[in-house]
VOBA-1610 file (N, C-alpha, C; in pm, whole numbers, padded with zeros to 5 digits, always signed):
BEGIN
Unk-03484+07034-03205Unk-03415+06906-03218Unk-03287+06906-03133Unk-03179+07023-03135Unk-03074+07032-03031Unk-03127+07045-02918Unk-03188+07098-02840Unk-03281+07055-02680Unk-03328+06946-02688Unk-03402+06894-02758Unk-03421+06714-02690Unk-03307+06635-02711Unk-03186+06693-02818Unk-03053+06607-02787Unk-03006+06587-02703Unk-02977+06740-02638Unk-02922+06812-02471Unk-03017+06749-02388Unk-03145+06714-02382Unk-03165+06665-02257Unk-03160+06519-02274Unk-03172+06436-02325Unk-03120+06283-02371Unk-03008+06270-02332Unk-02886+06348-02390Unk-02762+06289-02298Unk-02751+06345-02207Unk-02838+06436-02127Unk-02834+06490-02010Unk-02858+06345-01931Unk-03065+06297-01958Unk-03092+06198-01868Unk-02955+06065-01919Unk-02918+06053-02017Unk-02793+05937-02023Unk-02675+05927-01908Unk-02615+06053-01883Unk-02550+06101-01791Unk-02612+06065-01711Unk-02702+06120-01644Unk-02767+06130-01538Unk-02781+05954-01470Unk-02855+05880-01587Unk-02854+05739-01542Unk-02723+05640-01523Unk-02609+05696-01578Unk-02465+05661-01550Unk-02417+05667-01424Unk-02434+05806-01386Unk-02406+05816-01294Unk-02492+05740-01181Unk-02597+05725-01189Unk-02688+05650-01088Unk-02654+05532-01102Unk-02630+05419-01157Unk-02566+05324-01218Unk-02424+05279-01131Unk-02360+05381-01146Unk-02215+05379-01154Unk-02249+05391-00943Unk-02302+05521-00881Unk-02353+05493-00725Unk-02379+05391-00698Unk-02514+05314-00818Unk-02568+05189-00740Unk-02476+05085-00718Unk-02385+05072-00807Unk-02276+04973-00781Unk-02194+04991-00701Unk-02151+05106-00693Unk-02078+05132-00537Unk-02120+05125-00461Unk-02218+05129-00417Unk-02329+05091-00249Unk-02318+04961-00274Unk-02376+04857-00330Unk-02397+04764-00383Unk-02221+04689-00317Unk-02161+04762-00385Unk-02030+04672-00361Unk-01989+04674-00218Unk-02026+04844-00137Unk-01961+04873-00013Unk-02034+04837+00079Unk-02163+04753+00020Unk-02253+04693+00130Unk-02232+04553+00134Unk-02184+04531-00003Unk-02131+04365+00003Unk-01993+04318+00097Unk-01909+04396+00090Unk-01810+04449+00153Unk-01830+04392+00333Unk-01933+04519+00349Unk-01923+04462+00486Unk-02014+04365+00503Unk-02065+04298+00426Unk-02116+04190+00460Unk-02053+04046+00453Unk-01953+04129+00356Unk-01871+03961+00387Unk-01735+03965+00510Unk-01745+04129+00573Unk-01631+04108+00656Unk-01691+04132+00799Unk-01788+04135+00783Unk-01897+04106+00907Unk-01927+03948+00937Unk-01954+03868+00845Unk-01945+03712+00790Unk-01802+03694+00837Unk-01749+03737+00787Unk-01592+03689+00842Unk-01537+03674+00963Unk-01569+03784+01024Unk-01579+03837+01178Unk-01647+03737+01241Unk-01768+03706+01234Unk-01846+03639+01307Unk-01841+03502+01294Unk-01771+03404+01182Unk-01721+03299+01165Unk-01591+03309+01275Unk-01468+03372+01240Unk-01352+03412+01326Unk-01382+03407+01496Unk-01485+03432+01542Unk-01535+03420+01673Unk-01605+03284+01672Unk-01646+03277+01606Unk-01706+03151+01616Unk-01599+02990+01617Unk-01524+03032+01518Unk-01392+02946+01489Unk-01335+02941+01627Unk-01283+03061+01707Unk-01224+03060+01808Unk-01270+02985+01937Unk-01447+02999+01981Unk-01479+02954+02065Unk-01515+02803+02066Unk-01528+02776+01925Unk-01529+02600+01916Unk-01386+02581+01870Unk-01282+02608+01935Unk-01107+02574+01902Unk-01137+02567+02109Unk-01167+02674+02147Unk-01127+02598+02313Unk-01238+02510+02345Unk-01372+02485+02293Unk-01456+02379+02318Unk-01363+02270+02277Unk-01297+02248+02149Unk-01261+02135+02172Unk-01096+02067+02247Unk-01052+02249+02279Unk-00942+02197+02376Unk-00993+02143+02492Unk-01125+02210+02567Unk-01156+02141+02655Unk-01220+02016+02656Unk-01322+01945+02549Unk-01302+01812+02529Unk-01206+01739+02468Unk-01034+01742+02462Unk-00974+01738+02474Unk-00903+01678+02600Unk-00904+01770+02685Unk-00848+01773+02851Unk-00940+01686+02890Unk-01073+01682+02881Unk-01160+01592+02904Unk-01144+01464+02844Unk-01119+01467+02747Unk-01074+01264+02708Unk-00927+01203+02754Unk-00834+01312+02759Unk-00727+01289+02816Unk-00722+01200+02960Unk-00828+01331+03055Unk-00878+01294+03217Unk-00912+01114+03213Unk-00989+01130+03078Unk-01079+01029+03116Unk-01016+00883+03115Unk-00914+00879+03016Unk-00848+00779+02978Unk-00716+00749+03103Unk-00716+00833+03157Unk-00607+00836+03247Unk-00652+00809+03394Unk-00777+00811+03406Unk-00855+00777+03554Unk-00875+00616+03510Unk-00948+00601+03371Unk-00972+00451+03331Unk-00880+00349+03351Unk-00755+00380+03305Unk-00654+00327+03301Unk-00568+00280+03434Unk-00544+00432+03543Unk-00550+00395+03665Unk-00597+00324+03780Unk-00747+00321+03707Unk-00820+00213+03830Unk-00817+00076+03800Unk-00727+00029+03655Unk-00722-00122+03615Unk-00863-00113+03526Unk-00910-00074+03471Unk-01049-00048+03441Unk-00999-00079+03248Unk-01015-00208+03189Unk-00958-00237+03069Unk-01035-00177+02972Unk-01051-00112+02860Unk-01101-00093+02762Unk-01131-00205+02726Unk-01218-00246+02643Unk-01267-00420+02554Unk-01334-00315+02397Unk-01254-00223+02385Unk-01291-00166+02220Unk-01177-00059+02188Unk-01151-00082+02054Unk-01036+00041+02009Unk-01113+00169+02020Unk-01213+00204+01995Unk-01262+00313+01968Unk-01414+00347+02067Unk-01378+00446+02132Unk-01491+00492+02213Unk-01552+00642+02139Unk-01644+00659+02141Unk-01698+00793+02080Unk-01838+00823+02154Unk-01846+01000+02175Unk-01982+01042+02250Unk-01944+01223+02183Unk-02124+01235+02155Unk-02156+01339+02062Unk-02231+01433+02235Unk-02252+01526+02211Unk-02293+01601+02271Unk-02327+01752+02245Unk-02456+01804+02260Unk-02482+01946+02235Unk-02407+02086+02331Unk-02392+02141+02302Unk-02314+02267+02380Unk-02280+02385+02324Unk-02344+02471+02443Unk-02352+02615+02349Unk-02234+02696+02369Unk-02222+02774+02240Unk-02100+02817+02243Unk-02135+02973+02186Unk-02109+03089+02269Unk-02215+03235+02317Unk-02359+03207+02302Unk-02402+03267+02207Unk-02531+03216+02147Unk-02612+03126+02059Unk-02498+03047+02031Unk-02537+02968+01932Unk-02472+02807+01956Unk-02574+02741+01946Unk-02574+02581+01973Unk-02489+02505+01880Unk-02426+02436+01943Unk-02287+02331+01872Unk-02344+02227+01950Unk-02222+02106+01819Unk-02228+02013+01886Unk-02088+02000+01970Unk-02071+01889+02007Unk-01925+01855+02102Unk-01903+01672+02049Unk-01793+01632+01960Unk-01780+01493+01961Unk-01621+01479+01994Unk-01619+01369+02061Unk-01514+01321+02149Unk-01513+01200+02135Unk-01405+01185+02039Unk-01330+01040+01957Unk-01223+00974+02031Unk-01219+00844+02109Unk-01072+00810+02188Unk-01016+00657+02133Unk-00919+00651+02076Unk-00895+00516+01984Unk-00756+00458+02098Unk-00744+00337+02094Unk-00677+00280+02179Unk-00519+00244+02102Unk-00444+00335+02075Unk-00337+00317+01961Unk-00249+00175+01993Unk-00267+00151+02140Unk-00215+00005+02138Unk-00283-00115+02101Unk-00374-00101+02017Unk-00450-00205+01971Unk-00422-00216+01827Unk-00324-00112+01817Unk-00270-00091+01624Unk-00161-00142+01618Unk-00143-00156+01490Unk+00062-00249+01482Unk+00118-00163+01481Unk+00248-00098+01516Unk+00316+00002+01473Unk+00385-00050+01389Unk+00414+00055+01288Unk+00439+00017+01131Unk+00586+00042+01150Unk+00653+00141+01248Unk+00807+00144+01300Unk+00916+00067+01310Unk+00822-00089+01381Unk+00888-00189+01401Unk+00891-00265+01269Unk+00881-00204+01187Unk+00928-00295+01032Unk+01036-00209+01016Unk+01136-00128+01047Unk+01205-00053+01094Unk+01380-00146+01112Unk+01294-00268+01157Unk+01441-00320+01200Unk+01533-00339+01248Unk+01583-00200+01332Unk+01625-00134+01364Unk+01620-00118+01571Unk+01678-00176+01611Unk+01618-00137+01753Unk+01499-00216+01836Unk+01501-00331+01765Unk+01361-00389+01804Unk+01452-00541+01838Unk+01333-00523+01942Unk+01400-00669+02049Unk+01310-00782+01956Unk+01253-00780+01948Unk+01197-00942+01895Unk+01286-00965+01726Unk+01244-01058+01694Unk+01321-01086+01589Unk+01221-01011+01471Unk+01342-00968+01371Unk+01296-00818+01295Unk+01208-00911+01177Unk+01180-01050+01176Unk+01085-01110+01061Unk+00962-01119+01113Unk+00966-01106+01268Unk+00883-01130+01305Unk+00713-01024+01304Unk+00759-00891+01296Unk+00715-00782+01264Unk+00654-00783+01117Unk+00753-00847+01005Unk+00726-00834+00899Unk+00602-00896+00860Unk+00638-01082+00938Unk+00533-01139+00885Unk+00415-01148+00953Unk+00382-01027+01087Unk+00292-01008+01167Unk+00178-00925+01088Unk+00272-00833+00990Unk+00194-00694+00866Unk+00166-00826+00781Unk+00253-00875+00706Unk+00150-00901+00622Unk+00052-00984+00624Unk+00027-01085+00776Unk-00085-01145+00806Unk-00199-01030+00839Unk-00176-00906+00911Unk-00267-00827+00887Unk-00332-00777+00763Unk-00237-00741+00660Unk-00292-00685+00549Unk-00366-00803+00470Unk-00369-00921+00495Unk-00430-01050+00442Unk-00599-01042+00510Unk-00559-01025+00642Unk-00662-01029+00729Unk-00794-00908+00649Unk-00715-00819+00543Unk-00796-00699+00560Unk-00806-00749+00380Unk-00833-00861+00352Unk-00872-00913+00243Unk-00811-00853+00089Unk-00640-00822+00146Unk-00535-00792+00028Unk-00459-00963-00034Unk-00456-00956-00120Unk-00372-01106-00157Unk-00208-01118-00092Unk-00149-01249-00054Unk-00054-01235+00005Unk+00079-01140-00115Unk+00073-01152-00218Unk+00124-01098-00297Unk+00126-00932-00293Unk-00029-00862-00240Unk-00018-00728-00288Unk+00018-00712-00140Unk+00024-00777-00014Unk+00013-00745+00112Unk+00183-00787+00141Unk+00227-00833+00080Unk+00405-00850+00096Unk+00456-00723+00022Unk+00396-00685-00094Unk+00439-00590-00182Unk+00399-00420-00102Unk+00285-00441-00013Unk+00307-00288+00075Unk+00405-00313+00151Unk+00434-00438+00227Unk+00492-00461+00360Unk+00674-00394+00277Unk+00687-00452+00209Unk+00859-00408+00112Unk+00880-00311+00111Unk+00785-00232+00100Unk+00780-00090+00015Unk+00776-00014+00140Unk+00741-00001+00278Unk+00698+00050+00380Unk+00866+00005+00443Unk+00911-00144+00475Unk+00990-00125+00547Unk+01149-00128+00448Unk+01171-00076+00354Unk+01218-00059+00255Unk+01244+00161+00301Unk+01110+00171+00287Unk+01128+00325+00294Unk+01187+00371+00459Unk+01137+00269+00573Unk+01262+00277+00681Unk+01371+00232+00698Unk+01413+00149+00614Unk+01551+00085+00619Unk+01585+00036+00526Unk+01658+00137+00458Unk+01706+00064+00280Unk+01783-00079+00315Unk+01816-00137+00432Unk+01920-00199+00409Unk+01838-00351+00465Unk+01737-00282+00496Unk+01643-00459+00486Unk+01659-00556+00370Unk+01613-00669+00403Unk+01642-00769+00322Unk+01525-00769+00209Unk+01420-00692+00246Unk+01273-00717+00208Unk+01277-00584+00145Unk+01313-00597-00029Unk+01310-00461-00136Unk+01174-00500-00182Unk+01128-00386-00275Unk+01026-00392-00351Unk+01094-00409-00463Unk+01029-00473-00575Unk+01087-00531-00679Unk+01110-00413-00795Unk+01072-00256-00795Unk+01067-00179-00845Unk+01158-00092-00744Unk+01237-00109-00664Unk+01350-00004-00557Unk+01416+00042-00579Unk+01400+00213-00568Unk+01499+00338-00603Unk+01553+00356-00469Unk+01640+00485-00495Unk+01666+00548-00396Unk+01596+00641-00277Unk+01453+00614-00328Unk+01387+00717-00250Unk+01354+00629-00069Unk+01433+00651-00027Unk+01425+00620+00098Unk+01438+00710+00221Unk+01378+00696+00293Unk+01390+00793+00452Unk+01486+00757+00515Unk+01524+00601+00567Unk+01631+00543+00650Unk+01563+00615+00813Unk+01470+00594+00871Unk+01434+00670+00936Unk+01291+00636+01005Unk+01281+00636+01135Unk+01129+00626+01145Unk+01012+00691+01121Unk+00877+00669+01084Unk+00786+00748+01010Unk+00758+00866+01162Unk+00778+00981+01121Unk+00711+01081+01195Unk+00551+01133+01228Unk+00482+01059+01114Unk+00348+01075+01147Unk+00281+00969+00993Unk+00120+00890+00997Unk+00117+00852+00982Unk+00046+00894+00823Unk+00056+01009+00819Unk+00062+01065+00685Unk+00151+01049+00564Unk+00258+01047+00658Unk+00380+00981+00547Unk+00374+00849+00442Unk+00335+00770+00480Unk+00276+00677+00436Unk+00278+00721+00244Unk+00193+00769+00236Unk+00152+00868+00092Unk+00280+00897+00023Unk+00398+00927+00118Unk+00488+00961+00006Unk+00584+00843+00004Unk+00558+00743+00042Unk+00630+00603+00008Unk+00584+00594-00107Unk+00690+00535-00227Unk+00673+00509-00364Unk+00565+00365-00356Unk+00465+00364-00449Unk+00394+00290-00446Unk+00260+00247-00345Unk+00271+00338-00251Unk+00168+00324-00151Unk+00070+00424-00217Unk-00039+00395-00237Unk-00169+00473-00291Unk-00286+00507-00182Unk-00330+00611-00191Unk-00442+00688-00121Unk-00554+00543-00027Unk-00592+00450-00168Unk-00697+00362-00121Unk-00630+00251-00006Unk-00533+00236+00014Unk-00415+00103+00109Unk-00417+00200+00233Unk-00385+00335+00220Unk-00381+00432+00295Unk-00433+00397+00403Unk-00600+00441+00331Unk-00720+00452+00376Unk-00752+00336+00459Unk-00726+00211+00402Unk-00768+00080+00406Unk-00684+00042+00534Unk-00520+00069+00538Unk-00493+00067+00691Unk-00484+00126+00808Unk-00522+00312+00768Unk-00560+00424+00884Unk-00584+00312+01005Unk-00677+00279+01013Unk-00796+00233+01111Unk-00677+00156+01219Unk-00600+00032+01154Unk-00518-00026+01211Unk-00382-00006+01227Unk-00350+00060+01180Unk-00221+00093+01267Unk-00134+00287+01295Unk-00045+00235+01408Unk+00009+00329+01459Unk+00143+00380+01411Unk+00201+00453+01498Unk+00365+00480+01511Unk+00386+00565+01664Unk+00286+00572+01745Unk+00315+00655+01878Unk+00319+00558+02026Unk+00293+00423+01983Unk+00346+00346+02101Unk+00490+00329+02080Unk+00522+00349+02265Unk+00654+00318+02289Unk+00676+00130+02313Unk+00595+00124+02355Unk+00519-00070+02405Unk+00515-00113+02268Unk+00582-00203+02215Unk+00554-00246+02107Unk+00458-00357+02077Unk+00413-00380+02206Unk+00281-00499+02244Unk+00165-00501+02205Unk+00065-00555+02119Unk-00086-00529+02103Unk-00153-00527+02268Unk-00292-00464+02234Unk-00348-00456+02319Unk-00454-00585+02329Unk-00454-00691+02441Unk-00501-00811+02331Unk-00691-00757+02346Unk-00744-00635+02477Unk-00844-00624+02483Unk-00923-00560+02422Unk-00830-00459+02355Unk-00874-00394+02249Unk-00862-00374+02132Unk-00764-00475+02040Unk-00759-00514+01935Unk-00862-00549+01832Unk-00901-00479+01716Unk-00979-00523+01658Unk-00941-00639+01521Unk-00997-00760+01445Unk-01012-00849+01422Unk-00861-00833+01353Unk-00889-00784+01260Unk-00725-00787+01166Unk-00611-00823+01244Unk-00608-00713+01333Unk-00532-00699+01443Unk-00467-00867+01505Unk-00578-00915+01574Unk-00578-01012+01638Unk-00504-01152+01565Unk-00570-01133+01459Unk-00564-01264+01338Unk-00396-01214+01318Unk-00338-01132+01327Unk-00177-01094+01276Unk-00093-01175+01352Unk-00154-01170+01481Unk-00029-01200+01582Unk+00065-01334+01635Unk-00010-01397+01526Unk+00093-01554+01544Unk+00116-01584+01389Unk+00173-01708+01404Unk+00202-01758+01269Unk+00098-01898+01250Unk+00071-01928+01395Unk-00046-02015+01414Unk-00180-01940+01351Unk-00249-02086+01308Unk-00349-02005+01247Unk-00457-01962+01347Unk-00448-01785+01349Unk-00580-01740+01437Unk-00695-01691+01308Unk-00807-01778+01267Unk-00907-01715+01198Unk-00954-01618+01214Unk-01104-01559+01185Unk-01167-01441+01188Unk-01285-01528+01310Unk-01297-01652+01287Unk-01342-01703+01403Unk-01303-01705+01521Unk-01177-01740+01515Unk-01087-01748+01624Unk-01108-01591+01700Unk-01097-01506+01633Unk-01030-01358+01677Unk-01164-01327+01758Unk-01318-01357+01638Unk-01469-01284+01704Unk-01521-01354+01837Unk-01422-01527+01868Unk-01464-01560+01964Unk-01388-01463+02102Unk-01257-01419+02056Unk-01188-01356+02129Unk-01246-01221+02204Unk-01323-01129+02110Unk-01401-01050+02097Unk-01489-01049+02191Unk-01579-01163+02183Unk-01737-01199+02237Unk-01651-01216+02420Unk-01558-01313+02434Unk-01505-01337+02535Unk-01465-01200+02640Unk-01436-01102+02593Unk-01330-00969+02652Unk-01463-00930+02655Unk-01590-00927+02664Unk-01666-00834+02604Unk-01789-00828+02778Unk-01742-01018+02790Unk-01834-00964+02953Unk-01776-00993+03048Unk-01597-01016+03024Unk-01494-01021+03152Unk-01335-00997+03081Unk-01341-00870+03055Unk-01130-00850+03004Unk-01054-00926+03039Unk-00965-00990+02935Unk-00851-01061+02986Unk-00748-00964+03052Unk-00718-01058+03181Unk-00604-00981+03267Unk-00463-01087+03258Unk-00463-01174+03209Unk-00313-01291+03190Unk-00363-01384+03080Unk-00199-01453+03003Unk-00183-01522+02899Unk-00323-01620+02945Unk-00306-01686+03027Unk-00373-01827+03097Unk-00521-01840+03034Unk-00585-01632+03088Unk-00728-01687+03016Unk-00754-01734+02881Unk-00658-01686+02768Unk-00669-01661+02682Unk-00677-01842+02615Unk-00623-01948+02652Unk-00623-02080+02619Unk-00769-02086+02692Unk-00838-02017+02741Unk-01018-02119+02832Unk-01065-02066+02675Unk-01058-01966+02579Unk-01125-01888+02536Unk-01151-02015+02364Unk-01286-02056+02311Unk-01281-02186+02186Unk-01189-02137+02125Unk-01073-02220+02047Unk-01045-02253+01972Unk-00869-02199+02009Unk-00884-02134+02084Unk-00697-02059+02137Unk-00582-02167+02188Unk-00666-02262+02242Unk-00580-02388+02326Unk-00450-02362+02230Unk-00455-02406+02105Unk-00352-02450+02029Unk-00256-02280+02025Unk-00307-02218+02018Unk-00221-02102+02027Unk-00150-02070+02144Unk-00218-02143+02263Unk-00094-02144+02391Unk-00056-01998+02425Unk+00085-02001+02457Unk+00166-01901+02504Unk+00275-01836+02408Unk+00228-01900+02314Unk+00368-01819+02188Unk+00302-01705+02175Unk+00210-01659+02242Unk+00181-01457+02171Unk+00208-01425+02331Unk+00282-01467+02410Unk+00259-01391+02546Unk+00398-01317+02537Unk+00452-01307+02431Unk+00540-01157+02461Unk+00480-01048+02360Unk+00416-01093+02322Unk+00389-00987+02199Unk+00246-00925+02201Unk+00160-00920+02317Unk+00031-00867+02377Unk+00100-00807+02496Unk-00041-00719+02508Unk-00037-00670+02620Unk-00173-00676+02683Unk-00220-00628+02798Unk-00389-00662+02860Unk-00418-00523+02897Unk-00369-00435+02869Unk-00444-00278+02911Unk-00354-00182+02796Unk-00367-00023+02794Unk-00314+00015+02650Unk-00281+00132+02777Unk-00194+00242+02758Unk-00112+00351+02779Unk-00092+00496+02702Unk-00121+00437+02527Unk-00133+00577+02462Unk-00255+00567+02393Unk-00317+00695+02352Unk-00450+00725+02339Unk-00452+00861+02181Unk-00525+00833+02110Unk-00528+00944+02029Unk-00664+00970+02053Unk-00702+01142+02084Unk-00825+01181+02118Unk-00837+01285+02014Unk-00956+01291+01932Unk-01009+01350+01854Unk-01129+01452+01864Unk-01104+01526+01918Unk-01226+01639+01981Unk-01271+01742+01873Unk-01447+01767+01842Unk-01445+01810+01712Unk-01590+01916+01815Unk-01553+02093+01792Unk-01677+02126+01763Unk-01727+02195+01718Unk-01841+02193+01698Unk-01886+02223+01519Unk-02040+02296+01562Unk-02057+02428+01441Unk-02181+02467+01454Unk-02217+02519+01307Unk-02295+02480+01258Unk-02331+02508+01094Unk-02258+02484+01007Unk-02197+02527+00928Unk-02068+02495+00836Unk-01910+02507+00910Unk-01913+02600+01031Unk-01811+02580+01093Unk-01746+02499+01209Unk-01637+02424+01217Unk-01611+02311+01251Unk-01441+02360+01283Unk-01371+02305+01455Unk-01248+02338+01478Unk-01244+02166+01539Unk-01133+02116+01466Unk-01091+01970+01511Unk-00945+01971+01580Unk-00930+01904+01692Unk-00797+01889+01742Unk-00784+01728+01774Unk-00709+01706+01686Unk-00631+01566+01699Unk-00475+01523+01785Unk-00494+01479+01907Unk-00389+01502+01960Unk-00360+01286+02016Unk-00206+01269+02046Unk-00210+01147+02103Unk-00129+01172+02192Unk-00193+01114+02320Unk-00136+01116+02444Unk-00063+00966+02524Unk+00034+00986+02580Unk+00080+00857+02633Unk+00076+00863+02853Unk+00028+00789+02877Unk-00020+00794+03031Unk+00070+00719+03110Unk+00169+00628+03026Unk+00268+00561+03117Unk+00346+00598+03198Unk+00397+00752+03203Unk+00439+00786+03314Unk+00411+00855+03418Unk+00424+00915+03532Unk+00398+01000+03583Unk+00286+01134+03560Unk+00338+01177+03436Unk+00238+01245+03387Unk+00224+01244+03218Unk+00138+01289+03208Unk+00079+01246+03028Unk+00175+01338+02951Unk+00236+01243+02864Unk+00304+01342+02759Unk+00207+01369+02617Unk+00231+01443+02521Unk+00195+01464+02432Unk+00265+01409+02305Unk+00243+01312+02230Unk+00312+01268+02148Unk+00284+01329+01949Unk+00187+01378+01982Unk+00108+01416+01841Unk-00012+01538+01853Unk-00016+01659+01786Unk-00099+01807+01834Unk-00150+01802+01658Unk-00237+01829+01655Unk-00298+01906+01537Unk-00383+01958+01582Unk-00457+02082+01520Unk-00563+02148+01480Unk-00559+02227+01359Unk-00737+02154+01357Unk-00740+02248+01175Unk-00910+02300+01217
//
């Protein structure tokens, strides 16, 4: 009976210890398998980070030859997907170019430094935010709260106004979020349309999309008005105020928007993304072409 005890916790031992190995292999094989995984993501990360610096340089080129030859955009947003290998393994390549002068800059509610008259800005937003099917009530109540958080000393408070103010122009268009009362979904809802990296405080009238368009007078421009505008730019760009009265229904709008358009755009945000399986390197950058040479006004990568 003591020998089959002794060998029972012998084999007990024995299977402990085998146990106790298997989990250590087990672990030191998991080990390098996730820092082998790691490794090979890390290379992978790296070579789609200069794929998309170089489609990057490439939308930059492109917008800056376009622009030079008089060659008008007639859309805010251009986009082209493309396959491309990156060592051994196939990516894609997408190359996003938005026309930031076709956005309002939200700056010029700012007050501050701006040649046209500073109501004029105001009540340009909240015909946009109307346009984008907010009530004039909730679309005066962002407009307060926005140019409130650049210039406490506007006339236009929000009816709930602390001290939390910037006094200051927005540095990027993220900020937004930490204005009191501005929520994620308004956010979202005005991304699309507006800026803060034009120096031109002019719409773009060729590449303006509808909201946009419908903002820019106090005359009434409909959603009709704006899509005939649209259809018009679409199989000859306006190059002067003049065409813009041949175009139905503009007659009456005349020349009161001819300081406040423009007929070609100068800064550009290019969005270069490339991506292969779950891994993905995006660089969001905005470039301005008006001078001499392209400055950089805005860099991300994530």
């Amino acid at each position: 009976m003591r020998l089959l005890n002794n060998r029972g916790m012998a084999l007990i031992l024995t299977l402990m210890v085998v146990a106790i190995i298997t989990a250590m292999v087990v672990e030191f094989a998991y080990g390098i398998y996730v820092s082998t995984s790691s490794l090979n993501n890390w290379q992978t990360s790296q070579r789609l980070s200069l794929l998309a610096r170089s489609a990057t340089q490439l939308g930059a080129q492109l917008v800056t030859e376009r622009v030079r030859q008089l060659q008008h955009y007639t859309q805010s947003v251009f986009e082209t997907s493309q396959k491309a290998p990156v060592g051994e393994v196939d990516s894609t390549m997408t190359l996003r170019i938005e026309d930031e002068n076709a956005k309002f800059n939200l700056n010029t509610l700012n007050g501050r430094g701006v040649q046209t008259s500073s109501e004029k800005p105001y009540e340009d937003f909240v015909r946009l935010l109307q346009a984008l099917d907010l009530t004039k009530e909730k679309a005066e109540d962002i407009t307060d709260r926005i140019s409130y958080w650049l210039n406490s000393n506007t006339t236009h408070r929000p009816r709930d106004a602390k001290n939390e103010t910037k006094n200051e122009n927005l540095d990027s268009l993220d900020e937004m979020l930490l204005i009191p009362g501005i929520d994620r979904e308004s956010y979202v809802k005005l991304l699309p349309y507006v800026t803060i990296y034009t120096s031109d405080k002019r719409i773009n009238i060729n590449s303006a999309d509808v909201p946009v368009i419908m903002s820019l007078s106090d005359k009434i421009i409909d959603r009709h008005m704006a899509e005939n505008l649209i259809k018009y730019r679409e199989i000859t760009p306006i190059k002067n105020i003049e065409e813009i009265s041949k175009i139905a229904g503009w007659d009456a709008v005349g020349t009161s928007i001819s300081g406040y358009i423009n007929f070609t755009g100068n800064t550009f945000r290019i969005v270069a993304t490339g991506s292969t399986g779950d891994v993905k390197r995006v660089i969001e950058t905005v470039v301005d072409i008006s001078g001499s040479s392209r400055t950089v006004r805005y860099w991300k990568e994530l």
